[in-house]
C-alpha positions in Angstrom: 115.3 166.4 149.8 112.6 165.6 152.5 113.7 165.5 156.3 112.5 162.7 158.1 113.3 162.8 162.2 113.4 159.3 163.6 112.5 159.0 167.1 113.8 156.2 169.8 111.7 153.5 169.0 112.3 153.5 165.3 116.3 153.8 166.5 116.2 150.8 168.7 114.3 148.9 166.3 116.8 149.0 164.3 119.9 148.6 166.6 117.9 145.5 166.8 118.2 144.6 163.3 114.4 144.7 162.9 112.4 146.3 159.8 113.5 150.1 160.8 117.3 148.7 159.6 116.4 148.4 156.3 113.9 151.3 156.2 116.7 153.9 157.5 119.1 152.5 154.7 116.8 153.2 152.4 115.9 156.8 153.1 119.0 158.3 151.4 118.3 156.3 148.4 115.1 157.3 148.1 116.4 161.0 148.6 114.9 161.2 152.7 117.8 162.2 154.8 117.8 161.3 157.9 118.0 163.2 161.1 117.9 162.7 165.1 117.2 164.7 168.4 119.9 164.6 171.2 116.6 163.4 173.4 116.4 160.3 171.3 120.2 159.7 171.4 119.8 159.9 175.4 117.1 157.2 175.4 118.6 154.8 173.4 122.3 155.0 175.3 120.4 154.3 178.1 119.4 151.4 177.2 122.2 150.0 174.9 124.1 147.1 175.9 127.5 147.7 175.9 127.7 144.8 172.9 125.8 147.6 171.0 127.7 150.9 171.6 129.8 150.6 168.7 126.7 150.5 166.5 124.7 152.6 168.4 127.8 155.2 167.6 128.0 154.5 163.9 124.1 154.6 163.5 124.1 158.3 165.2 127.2 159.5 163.9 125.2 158.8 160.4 122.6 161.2 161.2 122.0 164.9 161.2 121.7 166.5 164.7 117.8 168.5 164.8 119.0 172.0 167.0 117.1 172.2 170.6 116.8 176.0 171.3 114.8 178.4 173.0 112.3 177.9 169.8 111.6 174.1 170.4 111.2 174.7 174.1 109.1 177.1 173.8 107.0 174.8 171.4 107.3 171.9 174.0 106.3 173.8 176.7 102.9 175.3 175.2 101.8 171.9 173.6 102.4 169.8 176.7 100.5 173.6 178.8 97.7 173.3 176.1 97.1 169.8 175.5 97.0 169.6 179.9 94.5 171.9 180.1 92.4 169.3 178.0 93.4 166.6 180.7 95.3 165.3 178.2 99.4 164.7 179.5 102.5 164.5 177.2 105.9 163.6 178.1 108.5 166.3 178.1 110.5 163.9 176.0 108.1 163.8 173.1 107.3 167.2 172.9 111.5 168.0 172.4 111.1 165.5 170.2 107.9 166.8 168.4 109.6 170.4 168.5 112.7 169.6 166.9 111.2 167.9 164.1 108.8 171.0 163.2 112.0 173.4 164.1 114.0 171.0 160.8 111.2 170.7 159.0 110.9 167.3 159.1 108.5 164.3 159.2 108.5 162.6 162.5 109.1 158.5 162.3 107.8 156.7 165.4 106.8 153.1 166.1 104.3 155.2 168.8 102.3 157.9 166.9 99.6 158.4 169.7 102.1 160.2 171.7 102.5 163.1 169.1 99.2 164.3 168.9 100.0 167.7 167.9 98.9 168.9 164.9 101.8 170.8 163.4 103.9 167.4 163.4 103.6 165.5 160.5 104.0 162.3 162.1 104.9 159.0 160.0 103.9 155.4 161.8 106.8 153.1 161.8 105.6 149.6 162.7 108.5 148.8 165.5 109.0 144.6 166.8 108.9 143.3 163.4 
């Protein structure tokens, strides 16, 4: 069973009912199971109406939890060090993000691949709006 680690955008897409709805649904069938970072669980509440929250809840509760420890901060810390030295900035957000999905072993699904430059992440582009 592959890991697959969704990140916000793919999550609010579908809290939207857009084409990440359908696309999360299918993972288990498909034998993908799918997992979340407490980072990506903080951006969506903050923006969730509070018509949302109950789904917002169930699609979390349906996840599994990718662990944040000294490991992934480490990680985050030296990609976002290394990549600045190259002018290049990263959020702190996608590099927890990033970390926990290499920490699980997981593919990373994002509507915004160009913010997970790092090599070691096996990033997967999710089309988001549609």
């Amino acid at each position: 069973m592959a890991r697959v680690l969704l990140d916000s955008t793919v999550l609010i897409d579908a809290l939207r009912g857009r084409s990440a709805a359908a696309r999360i649904r299918s993972l288990r069938r498909t034998g993908d199971e799918p997992w979340v970072c407490v980072i990506s669980i903080e951006e969506i509440w903050r923006g969730v109406h509070p018509d949302e929250e109950h789904v917002a809840g169930r699609l979390v509760r349906g996840l599994r939890l990718a662990p944040l420890g000294v490991t992934e901060g480490v990680r985050a810390g030296s990609w976002r060090r290394d990549f600045a030295r190259r002018g290049i900035t990263l959020h702190q957000a996608d590099c927890l993000i990033a970390a926990a999905a290499v920490g699980t072993d997981a593919r990373l699904a994002t509507g915004n691949p160009d913010d997970f430059p790092m090599p070691e992440v096996a990033v997967e582009h999710w089309p988001v709006g549609i």
